[in-house]
C-alpha positions in Angstrom: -60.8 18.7 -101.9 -60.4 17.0 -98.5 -62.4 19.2 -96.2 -61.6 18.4 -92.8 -63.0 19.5 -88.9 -60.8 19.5 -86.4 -61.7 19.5 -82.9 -64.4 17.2 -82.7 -65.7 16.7 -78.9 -69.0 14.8 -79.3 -71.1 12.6 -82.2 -73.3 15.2 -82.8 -70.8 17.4 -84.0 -69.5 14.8 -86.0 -72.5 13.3 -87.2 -73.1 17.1 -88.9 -69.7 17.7 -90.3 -69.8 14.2 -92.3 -73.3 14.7 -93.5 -72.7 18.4 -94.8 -69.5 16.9 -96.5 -66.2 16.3 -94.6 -63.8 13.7 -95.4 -62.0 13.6 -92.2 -62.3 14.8 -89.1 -60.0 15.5 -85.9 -59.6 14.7 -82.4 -57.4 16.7 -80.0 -54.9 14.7 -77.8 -53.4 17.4 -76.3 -53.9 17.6 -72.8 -53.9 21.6 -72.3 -56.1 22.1 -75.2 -60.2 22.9 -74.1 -60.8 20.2 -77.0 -59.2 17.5 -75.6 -60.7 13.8 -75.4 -59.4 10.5 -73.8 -59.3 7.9 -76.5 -61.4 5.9 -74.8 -64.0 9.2 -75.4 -62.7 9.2 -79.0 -63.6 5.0 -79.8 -66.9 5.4 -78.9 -67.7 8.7 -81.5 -65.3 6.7 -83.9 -67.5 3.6 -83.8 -70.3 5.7 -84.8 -68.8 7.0 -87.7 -68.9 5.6 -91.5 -65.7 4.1 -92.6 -64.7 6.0 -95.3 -64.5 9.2 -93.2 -60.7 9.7 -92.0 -60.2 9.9 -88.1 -57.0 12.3 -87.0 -55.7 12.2 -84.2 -54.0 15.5 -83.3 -50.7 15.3 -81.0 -48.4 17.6 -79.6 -44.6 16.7 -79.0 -45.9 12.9 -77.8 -43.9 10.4 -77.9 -44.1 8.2 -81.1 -44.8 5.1 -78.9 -47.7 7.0 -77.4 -49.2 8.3 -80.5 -49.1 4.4 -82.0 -50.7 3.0 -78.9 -53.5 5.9 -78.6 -54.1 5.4 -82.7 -54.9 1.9 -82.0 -56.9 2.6 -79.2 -59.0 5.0 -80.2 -59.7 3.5 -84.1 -57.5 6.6 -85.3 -56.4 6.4 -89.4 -54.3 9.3 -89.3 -51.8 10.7 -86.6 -51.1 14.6 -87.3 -48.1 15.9 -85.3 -48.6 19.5 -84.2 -45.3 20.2 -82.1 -41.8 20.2 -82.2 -41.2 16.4 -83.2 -38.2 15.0 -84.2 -39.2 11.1 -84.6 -42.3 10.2 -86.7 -43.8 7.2 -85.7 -43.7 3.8 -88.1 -46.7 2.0 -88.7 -49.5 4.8 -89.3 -50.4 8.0 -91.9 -48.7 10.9 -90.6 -50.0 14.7 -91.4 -47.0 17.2 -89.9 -48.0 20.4 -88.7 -45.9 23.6 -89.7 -46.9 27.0 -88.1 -45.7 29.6 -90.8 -43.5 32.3 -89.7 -42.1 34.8 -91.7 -39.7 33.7 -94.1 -41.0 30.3 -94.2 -39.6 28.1 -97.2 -41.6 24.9 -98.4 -37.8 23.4 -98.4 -38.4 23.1 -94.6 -40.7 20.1 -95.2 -38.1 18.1 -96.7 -37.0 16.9 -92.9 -40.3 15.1 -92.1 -41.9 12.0 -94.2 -45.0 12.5 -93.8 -47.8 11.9 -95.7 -49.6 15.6 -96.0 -48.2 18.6 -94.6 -50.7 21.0 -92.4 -49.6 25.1 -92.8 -51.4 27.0 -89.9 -51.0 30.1 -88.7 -47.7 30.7 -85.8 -48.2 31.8 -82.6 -46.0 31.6 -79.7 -48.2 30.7 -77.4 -50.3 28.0 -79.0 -49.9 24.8 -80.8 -53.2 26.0 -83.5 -56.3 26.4 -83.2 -56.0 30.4 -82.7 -59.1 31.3 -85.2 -56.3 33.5 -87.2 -55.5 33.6 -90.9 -52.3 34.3 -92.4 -50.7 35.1 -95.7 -51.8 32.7 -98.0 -49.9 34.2 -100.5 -46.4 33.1 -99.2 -46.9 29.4 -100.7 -46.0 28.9 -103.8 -47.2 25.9 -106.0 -46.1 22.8 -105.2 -47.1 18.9 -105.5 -46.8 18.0 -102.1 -50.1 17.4 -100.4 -50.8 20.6 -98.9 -53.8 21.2 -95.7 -54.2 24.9 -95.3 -55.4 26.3 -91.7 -55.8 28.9 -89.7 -58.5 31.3 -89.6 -60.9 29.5 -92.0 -64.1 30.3 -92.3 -67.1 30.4 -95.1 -66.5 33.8 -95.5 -62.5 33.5 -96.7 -61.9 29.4 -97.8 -63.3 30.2 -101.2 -60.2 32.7 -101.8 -57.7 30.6 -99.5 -58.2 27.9 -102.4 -58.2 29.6 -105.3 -54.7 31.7 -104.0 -53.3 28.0 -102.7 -55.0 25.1 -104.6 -54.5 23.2 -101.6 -54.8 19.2 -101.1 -57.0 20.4 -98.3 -58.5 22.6 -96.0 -59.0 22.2 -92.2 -60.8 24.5 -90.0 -61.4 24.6 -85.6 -62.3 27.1 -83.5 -63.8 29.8 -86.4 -66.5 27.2 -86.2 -67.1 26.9 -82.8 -70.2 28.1 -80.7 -67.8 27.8 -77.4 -64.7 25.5 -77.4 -65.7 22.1 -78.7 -68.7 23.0 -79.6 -69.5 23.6 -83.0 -71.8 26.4 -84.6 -73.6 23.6 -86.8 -74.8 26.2 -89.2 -70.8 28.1 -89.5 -69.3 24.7 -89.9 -71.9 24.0 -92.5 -71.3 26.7 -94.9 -67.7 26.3 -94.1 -67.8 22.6 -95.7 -70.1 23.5 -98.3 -68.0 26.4 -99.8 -64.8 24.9 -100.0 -66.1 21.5 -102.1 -67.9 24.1 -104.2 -64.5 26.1 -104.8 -62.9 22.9 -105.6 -65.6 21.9 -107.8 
């Protein structure tokens, strides 16, 4: 199970999440988002970091160019795109965001190559991170490599993997203590219930 935390704004935070067990963890290059970082902000937590833990960038609607240059900049492995894109950007591991509506249809993947495909919870007025959990339920089986989000938490990622046997699971602001800060002890549990689910 690939357990990742997104919205990582200082070592600390990231220094917890890898020891209690994350395999990746995410950095917010959104500009309107309370989690953003420069990646000048992000190199310096990255360069702290172990190697084998993933670093994700997270990008809304940039332009590919841009997401390339910040990845190299900032010692990013992984670019997920979390808006409207059209183009995926050459060169680097791309996770695509979808934000389920009703109706939504696994089919609608097909359009984007990317390497893993993140299913978070839609709302109009954000791109994710809205601490709100969906119907699980509505994805059926399927080999692609699936990260679930939205609105996970300890108390609920134990279910939201058993219902979805997911590739992954990726939780934000549920773990939180105030945006971009995270509850160390929430974020903890959260971590250590999902590898024990998938165990």
């Amino acid at each position: 199970m690939m357990v990742k935390i997104c919205g990582i704004t200082n070592l600390e935070d990231a220094a917890v999440a890898v020891e209690a067990g994350a395999a990746a963890l995410g950095f917010n290059f959104y500009p309107k988002s309370p989690r953003y970082l420069t990646p000048e902000a992000v190199h310096d937590i990255v360069g702290e970091l172990p190697a084998g833990v993933w670093k994700v960038g997270v990008f809304v609607d940039e332009d590919p160019h841009a997401v390339l240059e910040i990845v190299r900049r900032a010692g990013l492995d992984v670019a997920q795109l979390h808006g409207s894109e059209s183009a995926i950007p050459a060169g680097v591991r791309v996770w695509k965001a979808f934000r389920v509506k009703p109706g939504f249809e696994l089919s609608e993947l097909d359009a984007f190559p990317a390497e893993a495909y993140l299913l978070d919870t839609f709302d109009p007025a954000m791109a994710g991170g809205t601490g709100k959990a969906w119907d699980w339920s509505a994805i059926p089986s399927t080999d692609r490599k699936i990260i679930l989000a939205g609105g996970l938490g300890a108390d609920n990622v134990r279910e939201a993997i058993r219902r979805v046997r997911p590739w992954g699971v990726d939780a934000c602001s549920r773990l939180e203590a105030s945006p971009g800060r995270k509850d160390h002890a929430r974020m903890t549990a959260f971590i250590q219930a999902a590898l024990a689910e998938a165990a």
